[in-house]
C-alpha positions in Angstrom: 2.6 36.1 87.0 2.1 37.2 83.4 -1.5 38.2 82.8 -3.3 34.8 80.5 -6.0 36.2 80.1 -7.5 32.8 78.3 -6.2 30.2 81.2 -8.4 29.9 84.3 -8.6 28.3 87.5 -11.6 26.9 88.9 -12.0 24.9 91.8 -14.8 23.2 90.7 -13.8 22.7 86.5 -11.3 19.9 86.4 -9.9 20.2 90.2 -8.8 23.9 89.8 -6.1 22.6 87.1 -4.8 25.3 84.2 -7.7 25.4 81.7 -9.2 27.6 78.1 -11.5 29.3 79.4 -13.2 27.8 81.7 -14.2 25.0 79.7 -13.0 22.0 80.3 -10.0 21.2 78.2 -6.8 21.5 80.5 -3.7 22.9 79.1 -1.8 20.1 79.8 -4.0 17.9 77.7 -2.9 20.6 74.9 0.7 20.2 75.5 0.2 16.4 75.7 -1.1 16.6 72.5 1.3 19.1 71.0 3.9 16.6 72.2 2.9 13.8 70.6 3.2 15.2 67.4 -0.5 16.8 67.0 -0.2 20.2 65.2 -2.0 23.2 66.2 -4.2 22.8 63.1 -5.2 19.1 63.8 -6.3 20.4 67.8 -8.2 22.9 66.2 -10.2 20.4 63.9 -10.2 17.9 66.8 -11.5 20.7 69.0 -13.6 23.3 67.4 -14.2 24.8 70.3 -11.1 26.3 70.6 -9.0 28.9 68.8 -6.0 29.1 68.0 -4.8 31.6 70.0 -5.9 29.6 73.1 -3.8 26.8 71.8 -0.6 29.7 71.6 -1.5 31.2 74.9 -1.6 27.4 76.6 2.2 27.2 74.8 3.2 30.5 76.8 1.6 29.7 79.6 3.7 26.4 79.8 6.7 28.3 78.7 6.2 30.4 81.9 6.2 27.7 84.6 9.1 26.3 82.7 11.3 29.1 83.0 14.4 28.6 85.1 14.9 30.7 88.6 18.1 31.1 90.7 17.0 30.6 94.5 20.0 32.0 96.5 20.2 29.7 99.6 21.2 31.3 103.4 22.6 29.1 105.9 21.6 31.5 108.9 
């Protein structure tokens, strides 16, 4: 994996999902957000907690999982 160094997994912050730095704002509720037409700049007056690069690296992050991989099957 590609080092995030602002996403992080804890079991006990929102049941170990993706989230900025440790607080508890998951990176899905970001993309939901971004998705429904929010721009970065309304988060980020929404939000002032975070910054904008945490809103960019949850928008790579999401980029990453999405990425498409060949899986070459073997009938043995």
């Amino acid at each position: 994996m590609d080092a995030f160094e602002r996403i992080t997994w804890q079991p006990d912050i929102m049941g170990g999902k993706a989230c900025i730095r440790g607080m508890r704002v998951t990176v899905s509720m970001i993309l939901s957000q971004i998705g429904a037409g929010h721009s970065i700049e309304s988060l980020l007056d929404d939000y002032p907690y975070l910054e904008h690069e945490d809103i960019l690296e949850a928008l790579r992050y999401a980029a990453w999982l999405a990425e498409e991989r060949s899986v070459v099957y073997i009938n043995a």
